[in-house]
mmCIF file as gemmi writes it, N, C-alpha and C atoms, coordinates in Angstrom:
data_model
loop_
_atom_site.group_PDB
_atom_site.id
_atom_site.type_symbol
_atom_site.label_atom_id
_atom_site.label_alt_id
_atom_site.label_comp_id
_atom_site.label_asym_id
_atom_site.label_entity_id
_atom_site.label_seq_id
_atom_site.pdbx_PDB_ins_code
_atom_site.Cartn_x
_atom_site.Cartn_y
_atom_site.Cartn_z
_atom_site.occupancy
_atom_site.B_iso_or_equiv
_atom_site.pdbx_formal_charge
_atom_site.auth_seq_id
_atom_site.auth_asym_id
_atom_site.pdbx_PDB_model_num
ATOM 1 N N . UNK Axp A 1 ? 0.851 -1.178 0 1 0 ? 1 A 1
ATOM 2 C CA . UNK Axp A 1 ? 0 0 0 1 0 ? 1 A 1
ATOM 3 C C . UNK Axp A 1 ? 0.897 1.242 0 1 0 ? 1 A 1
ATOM 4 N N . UNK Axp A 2 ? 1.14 2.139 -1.307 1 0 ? 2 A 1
ATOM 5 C CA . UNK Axp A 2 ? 1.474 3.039 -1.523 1 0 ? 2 A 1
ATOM 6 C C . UNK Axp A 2 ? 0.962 4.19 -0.836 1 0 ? 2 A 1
ATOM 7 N N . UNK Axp A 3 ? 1.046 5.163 0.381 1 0 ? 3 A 1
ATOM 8 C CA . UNK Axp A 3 ? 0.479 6.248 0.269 1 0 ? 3 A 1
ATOM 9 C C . UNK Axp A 3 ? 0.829 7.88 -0.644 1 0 ? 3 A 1
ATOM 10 N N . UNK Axp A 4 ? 0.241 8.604 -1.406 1 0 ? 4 A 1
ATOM 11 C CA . UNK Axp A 4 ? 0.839 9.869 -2.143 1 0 ? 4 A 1
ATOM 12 C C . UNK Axp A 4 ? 0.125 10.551 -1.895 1 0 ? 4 A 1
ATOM 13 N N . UNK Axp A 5 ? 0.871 12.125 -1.889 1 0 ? 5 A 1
ATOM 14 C CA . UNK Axp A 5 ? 0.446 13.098 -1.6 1 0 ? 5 A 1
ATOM 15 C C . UNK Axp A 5 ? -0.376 13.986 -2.526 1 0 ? 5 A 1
ATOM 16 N N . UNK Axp A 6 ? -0.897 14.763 -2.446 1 0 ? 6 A 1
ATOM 17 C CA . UNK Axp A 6 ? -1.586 15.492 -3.841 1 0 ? 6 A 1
ATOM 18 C C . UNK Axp A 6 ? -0.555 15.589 -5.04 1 0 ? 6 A 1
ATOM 19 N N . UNK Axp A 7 ? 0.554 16.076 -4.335 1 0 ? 7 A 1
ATOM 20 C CA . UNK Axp A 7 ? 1.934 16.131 -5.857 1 0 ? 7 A 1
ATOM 21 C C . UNK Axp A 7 ? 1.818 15.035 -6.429 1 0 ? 7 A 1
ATOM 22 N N . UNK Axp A 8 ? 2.429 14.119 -5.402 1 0 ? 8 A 1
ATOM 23 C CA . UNK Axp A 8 ? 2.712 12.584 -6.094 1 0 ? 8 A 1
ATOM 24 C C . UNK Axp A 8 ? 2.069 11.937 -6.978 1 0 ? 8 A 1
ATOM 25 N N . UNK Axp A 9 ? 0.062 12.064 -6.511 1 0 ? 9 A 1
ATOM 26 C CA . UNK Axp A 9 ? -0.885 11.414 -7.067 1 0 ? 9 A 1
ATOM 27 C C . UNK Axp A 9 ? -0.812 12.023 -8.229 1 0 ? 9 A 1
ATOM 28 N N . UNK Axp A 10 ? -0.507 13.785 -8.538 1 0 ? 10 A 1
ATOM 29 C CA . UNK Axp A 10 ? -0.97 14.265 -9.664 1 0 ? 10 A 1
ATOM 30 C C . UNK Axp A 10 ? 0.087 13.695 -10.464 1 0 ? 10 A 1
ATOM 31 N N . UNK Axp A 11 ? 1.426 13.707 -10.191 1 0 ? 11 A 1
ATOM 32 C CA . UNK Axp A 11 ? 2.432 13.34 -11.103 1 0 ? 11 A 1
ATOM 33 C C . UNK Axp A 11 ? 2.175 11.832 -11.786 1 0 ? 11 A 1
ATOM 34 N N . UNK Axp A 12 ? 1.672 11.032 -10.848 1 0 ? 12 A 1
ATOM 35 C CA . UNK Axp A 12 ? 1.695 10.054 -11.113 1 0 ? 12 A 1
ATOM 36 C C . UNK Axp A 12 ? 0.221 9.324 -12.184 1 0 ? 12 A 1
ATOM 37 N N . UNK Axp A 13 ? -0.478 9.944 -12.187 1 0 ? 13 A 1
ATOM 38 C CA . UNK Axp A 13 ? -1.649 9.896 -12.774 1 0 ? 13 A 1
ATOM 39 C C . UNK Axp A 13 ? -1.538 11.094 -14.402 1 0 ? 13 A 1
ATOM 40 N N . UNK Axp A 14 ? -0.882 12.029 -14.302 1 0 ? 14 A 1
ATOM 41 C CA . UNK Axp A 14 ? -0.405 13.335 -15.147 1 0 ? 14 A 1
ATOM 42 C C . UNK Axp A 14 ? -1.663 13.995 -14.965 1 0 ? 14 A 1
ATOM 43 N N . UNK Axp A 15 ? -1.844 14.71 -14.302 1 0 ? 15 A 1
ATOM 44 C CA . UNK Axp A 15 ? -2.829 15.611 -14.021 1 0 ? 15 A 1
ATOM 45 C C . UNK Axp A 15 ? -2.618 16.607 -12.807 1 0 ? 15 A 1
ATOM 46 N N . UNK Axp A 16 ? -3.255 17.44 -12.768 1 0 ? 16 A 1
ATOM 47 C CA . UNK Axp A 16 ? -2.923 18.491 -11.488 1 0 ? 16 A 1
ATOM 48 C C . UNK Axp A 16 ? -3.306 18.609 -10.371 1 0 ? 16 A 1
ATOM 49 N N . UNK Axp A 17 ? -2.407 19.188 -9.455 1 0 ? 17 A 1
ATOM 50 C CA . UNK Axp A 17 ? -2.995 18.745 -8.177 1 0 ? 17 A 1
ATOM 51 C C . UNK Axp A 17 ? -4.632 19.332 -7.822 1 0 ? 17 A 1
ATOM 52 N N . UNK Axp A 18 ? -4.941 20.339 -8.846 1 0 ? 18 A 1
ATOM 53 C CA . UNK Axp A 18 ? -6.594 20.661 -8.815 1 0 ? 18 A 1
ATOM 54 C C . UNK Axp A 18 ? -7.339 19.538 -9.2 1 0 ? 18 A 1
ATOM 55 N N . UNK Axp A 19 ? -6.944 19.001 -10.381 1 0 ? 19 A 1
ATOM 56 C CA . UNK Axp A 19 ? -7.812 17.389 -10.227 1 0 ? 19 A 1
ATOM 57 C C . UNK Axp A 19 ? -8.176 16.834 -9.468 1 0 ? 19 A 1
ATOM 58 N N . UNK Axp A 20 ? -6.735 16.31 -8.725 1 0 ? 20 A 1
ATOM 59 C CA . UNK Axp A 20 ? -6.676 15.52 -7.601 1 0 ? 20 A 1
ATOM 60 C C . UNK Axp A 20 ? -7.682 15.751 -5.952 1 0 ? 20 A 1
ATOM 61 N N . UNK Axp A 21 ? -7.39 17.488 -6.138 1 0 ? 21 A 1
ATOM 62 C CA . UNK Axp A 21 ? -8.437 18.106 -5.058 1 0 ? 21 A 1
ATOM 63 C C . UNK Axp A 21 ? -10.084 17.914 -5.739 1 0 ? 21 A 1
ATOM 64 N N . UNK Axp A 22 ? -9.996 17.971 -6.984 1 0 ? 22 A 1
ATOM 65 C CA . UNK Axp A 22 ? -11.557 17.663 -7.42 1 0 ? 22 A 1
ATOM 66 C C . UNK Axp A 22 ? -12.32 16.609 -7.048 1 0 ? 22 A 1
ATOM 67 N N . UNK Axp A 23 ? -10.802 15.468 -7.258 1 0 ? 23 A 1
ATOM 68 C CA . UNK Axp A 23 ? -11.536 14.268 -7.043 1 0 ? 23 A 1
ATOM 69 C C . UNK Axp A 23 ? -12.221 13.59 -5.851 1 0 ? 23 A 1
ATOM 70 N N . UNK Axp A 24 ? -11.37 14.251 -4.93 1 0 ? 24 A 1
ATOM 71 C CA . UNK Axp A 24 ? -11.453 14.414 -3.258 1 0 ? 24 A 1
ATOM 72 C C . UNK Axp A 24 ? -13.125 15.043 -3.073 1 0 ? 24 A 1
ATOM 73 N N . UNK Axp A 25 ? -13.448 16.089 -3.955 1 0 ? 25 A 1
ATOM 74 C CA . UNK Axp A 25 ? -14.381 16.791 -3.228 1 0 ? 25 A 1
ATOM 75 C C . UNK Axp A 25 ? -15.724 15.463 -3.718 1 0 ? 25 A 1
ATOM 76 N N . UNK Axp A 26 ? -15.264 14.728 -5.301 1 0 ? 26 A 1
ATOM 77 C CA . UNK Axp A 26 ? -16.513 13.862 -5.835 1 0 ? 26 A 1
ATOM 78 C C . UNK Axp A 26 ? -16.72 12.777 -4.948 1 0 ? 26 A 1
ATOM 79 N N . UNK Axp A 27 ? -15.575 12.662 -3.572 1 0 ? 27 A 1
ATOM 80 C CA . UNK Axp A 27 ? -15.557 11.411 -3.372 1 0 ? 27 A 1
ATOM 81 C C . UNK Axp A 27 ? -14.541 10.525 -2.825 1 0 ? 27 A 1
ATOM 82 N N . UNK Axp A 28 ? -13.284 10.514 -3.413 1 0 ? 28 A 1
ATOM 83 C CA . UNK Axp A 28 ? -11.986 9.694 -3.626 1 0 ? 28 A 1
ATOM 84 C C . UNK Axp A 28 ? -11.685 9.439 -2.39 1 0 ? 28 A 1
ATOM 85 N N . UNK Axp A 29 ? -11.554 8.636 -1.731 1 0 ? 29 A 1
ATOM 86 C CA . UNK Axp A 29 ? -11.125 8.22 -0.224 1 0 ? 29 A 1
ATOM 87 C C . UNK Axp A 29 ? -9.8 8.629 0.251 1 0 ? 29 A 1
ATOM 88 N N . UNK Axp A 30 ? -9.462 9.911 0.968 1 0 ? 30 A 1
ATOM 89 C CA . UNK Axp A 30 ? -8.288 10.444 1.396 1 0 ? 30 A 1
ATOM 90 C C . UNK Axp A 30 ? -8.039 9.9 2.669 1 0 ? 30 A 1
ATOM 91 N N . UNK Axp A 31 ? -7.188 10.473 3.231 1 0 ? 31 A 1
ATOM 92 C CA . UNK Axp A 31 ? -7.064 10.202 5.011 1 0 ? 31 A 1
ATOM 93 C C . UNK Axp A 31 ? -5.781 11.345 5.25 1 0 ? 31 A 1
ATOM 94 N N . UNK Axp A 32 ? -5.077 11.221 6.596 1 0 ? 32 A 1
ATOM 95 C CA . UNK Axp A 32 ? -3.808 12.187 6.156 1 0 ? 32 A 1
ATOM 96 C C . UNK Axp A 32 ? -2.795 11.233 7.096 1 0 ? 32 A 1
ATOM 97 N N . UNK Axp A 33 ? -1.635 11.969 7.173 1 0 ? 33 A 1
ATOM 98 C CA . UNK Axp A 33 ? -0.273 11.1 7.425 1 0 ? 33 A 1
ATOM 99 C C . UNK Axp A 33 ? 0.512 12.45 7.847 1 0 ? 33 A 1
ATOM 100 N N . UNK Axp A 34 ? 1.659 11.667 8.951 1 0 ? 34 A 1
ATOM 101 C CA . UNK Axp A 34 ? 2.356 13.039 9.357 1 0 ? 34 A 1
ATOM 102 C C . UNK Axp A 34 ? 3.571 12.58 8.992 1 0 ? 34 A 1
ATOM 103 N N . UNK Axp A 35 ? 4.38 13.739 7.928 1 0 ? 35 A 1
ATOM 104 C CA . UNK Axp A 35 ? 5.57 13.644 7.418 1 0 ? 35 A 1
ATOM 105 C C . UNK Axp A 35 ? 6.544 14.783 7.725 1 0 ? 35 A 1
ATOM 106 N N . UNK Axp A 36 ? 7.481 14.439 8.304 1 0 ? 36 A 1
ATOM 107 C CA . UNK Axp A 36 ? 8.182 15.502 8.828 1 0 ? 36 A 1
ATOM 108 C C . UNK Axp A 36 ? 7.795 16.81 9.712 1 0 ? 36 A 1
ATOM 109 N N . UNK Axp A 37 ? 6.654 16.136 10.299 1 0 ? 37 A 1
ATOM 110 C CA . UNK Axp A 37 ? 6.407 16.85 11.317 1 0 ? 37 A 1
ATOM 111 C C . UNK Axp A 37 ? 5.037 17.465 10.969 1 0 ? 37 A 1
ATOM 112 N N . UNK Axp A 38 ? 3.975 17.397 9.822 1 0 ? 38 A 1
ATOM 113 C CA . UNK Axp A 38 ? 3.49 18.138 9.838 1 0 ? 38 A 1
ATOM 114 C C . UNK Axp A 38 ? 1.988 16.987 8.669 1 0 ? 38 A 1
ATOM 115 N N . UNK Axp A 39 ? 1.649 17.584 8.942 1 0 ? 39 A 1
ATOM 116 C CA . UNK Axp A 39 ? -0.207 16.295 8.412 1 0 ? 39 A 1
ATOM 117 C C . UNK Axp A 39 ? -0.062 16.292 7.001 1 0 ? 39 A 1
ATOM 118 N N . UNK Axp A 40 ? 0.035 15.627 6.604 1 0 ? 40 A 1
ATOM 119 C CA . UNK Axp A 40 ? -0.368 15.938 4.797 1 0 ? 40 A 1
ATOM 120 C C . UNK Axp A 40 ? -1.499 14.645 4.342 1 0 ? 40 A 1
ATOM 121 N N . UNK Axp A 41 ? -2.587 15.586 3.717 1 0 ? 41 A 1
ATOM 122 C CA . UNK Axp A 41 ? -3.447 14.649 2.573 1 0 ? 41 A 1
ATOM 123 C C . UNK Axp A 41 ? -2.551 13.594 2.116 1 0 ? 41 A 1
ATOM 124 N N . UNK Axp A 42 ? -3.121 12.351 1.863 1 0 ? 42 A 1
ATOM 125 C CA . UNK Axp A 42 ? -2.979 11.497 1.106 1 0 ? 42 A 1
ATOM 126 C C . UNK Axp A 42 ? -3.951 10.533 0.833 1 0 ? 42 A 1
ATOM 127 N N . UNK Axp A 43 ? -3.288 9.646 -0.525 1 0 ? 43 A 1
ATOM 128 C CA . UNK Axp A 43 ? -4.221 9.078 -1.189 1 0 ? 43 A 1
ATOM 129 C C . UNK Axp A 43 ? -3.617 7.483 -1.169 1 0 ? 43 A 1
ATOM 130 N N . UNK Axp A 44 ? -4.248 6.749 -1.057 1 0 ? 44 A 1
ATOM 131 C CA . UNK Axp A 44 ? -3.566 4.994 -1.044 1 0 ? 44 A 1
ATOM 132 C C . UNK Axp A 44 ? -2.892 5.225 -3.287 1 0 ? 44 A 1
ATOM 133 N N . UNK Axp A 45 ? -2.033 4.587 -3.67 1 0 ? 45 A 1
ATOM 134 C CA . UNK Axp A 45 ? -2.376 4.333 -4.828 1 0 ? 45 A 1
ATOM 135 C C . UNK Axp A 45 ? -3.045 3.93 -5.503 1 0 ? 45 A 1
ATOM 136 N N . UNK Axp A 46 ? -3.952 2.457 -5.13 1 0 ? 46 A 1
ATOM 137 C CA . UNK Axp A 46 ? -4.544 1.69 -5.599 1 0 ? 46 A 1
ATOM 138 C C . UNK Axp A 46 ? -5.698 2.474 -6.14 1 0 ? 46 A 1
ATOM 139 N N . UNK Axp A 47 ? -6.37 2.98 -4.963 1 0 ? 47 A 1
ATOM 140 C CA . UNK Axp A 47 ? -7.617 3.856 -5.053 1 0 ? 47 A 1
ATOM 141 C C . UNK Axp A 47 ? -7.371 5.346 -5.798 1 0 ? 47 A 1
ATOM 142 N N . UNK Axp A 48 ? -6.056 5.856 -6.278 1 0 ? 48 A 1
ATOM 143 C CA . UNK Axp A 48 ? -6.09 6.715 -7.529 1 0 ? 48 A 1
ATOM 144 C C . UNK Axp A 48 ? -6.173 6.527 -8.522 1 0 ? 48 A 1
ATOM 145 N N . UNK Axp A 49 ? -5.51 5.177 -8.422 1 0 ? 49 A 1
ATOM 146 C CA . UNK Axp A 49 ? -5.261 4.655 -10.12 1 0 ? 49 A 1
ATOM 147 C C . UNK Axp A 49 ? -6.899 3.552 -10.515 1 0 ? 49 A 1
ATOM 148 N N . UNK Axp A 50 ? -7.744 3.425 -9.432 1 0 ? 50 A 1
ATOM 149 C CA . UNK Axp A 50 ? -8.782 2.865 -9.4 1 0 ? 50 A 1
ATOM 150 C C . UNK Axp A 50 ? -10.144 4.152 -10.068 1 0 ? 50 A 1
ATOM 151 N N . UNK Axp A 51 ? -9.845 5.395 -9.732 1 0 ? 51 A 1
ATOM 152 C CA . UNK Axp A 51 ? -10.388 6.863 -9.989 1 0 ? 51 A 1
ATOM 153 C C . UNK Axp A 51 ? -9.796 7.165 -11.274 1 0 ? 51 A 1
ATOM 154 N N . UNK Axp A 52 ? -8.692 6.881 -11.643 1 0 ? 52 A 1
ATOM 155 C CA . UNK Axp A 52 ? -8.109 7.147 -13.015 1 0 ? 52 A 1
ATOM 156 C C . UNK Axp A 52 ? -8.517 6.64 -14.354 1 0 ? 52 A 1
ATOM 157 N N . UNK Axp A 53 ? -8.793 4.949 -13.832 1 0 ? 53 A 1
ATOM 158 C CA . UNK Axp A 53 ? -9.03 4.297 -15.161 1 0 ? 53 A 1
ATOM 159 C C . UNK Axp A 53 ? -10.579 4.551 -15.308 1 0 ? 53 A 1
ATOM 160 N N . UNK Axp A 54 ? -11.516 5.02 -13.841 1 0 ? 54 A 1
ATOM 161 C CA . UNK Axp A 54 ? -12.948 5.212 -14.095 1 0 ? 54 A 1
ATOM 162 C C . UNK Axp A 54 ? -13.211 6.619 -15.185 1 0 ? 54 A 1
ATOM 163 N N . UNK Axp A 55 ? -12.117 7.376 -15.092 1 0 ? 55 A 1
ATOM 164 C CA . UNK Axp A 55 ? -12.202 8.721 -15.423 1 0 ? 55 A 1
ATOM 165 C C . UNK Axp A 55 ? -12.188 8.654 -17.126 1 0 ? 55 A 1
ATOM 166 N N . UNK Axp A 56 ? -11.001 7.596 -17.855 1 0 ? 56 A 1
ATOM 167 C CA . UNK Axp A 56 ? -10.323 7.482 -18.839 1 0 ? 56 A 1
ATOM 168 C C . UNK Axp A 56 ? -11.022 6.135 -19.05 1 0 ? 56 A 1
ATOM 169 N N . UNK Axp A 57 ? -12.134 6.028 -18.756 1 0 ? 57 A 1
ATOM 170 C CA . UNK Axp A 57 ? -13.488 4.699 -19.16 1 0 ? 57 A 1
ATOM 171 C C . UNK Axp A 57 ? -14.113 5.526 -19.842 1 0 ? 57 A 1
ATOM 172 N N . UNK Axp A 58 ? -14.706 6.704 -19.616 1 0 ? 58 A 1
ATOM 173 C CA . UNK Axp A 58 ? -15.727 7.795 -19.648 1 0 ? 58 A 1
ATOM 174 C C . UNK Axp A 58 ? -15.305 8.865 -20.384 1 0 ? 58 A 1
ATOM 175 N N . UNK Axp A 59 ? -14.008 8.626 -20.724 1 0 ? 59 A 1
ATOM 176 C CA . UNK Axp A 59 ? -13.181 9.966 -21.543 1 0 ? 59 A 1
ATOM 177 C C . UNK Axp A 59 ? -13.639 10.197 -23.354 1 0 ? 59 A 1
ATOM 178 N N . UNK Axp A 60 ? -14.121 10.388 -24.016 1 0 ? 60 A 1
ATOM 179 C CA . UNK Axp A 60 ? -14.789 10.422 -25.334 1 0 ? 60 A 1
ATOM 180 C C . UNK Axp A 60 ? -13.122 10.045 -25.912 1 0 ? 60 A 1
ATOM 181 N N . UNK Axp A 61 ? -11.873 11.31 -25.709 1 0 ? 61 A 1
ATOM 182 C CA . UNK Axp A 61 ? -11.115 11.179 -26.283 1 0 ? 61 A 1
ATOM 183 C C . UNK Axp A 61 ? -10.122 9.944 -26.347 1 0 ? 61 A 1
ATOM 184 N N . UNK Axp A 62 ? -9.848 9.237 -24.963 1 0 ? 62 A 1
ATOM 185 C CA . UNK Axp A 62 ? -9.225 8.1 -24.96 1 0 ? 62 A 1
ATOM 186 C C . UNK Axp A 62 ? -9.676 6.719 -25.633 1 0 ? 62 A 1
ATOM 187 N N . UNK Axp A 63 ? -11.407 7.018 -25.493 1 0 ? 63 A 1
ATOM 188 C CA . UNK Axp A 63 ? -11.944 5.758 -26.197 1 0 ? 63 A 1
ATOM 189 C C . UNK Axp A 63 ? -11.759 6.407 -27.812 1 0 ? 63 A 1
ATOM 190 N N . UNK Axp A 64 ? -11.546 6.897 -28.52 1 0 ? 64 A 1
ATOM 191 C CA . UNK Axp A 64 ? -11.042 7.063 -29.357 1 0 ? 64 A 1
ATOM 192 C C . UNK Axp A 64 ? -10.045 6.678 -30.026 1 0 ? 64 A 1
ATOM 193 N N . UNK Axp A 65 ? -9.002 6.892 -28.808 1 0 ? 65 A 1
ATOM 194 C CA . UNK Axp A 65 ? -7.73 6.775 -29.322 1 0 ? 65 A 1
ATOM 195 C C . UNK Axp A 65 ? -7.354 4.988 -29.004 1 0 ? 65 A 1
ATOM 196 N N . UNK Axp A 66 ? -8.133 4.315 -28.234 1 0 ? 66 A 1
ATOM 197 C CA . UNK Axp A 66 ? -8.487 2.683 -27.844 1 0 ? 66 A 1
ATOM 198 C C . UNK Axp A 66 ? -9.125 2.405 -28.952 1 0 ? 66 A 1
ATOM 199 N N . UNK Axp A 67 ? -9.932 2.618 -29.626 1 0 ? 67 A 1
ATOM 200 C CA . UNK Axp A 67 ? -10.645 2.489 -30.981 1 0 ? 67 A 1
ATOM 201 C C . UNK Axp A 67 ? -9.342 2.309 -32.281 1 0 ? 67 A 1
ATOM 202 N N . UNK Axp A 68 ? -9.006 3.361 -32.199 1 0 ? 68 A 1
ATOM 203 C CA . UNK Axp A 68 ? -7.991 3.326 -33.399 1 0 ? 68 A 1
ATOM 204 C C . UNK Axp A 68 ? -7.072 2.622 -33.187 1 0 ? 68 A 1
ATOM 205 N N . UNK Axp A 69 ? -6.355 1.767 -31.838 1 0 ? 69 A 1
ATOM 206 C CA . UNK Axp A 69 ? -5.478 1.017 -31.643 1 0 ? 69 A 1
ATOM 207 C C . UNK Axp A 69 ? -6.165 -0.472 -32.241 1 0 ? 69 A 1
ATOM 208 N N . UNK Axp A 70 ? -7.026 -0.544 -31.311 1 0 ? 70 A 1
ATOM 209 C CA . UNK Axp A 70 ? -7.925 -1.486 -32.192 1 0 ? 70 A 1
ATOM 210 C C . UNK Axp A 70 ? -8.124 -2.28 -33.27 1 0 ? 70 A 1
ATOM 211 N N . UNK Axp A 71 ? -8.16 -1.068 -34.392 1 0 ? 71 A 1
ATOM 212 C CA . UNK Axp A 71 ? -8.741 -1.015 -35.521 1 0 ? 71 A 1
ATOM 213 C C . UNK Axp A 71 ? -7.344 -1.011 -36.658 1 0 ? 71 A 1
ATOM 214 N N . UNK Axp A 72 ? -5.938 -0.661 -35.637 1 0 ? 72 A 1
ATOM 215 C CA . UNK Axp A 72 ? -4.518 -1.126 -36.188 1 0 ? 72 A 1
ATOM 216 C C . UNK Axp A 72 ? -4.327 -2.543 -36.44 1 0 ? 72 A 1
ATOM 217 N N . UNK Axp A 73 ? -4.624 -3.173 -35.36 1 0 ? 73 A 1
ATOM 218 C CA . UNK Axp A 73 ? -4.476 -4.412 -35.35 1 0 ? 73 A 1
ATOM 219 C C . UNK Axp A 73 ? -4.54 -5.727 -35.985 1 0 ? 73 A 1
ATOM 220 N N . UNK Axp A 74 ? -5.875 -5.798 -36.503 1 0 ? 74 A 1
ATOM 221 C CA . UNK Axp A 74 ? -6.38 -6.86 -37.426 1 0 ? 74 A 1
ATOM 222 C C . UNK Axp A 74 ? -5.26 -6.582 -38.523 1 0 ? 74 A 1
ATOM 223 N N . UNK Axp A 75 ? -4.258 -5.331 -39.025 1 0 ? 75 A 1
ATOM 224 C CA . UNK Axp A 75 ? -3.632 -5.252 -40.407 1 0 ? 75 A 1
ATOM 225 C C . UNK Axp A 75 ? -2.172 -5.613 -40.107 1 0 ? 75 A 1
ATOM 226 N N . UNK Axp A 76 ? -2.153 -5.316 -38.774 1 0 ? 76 A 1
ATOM 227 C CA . UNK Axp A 76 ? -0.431 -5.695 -38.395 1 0 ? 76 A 1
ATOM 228 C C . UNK Axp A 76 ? -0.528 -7.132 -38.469 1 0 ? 76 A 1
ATOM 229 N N . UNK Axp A 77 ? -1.708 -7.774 -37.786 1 0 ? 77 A 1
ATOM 230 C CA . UNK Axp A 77 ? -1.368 -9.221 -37.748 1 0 ? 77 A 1
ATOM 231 C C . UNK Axp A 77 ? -1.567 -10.138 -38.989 1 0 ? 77 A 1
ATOM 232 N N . UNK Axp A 78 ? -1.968 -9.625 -40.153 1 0 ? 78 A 1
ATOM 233 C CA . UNK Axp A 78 ? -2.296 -10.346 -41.423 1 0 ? 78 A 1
ATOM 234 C C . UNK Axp A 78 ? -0.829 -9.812 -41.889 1 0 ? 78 A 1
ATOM 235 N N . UNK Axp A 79 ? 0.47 -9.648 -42.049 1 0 ? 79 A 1
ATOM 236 C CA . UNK Axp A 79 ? 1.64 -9.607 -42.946 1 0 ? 79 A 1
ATOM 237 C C . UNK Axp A 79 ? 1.809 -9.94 -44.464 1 0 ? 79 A 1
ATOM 238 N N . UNK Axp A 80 ? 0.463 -11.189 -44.518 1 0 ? 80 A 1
ATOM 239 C CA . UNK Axp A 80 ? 0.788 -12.021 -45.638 1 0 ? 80 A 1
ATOM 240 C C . UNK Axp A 80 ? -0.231 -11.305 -47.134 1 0 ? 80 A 1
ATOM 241 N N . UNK Axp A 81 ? -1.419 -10.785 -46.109 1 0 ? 81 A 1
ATOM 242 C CA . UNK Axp A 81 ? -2.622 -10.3 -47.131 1 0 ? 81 A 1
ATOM 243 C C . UNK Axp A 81 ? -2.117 -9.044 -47.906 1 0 ? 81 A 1
């Protein structure tokens, strides 16, 4: 169990730490942790990257770009046709 901080999660997901606070407000299960003396938000990994792939399920543009990978495929694997 990974815990990250708003930086971490955003870096790690590529998005900003306003996302990350967005996601918090829709929901996202935070808690906090004391690091060097002082409380910081955090997020488990599992449960960002669990918020991430729901986000990029629902994304018009990614299923797009999953579509066209797709739709590569059937021509890479015929070589011979």
């Amino acid at each position: 169990m990974t815990l990250l901080t708003y930086r971490e999660a955003a870096t790690r997901v590529r998005r900003s730490r306003r996302t990350i606070r967005y996601w918090k407000l829709q929901g996202m299960r935070m808690g906090w942790e004391r690091r060097d003396g002082q409380l910081v938000r955090v997020v488990e990994e599992d449960v960002l990257l669990a918020w991430w792939r729901d986000r990029m399920d629902n994304d018009p543009v990614w299923q797009n770009r999953i579509r066209a990978k797709i739709r590569e495929l059937p021509s890479q694997s015929t070589p011979g046709s």
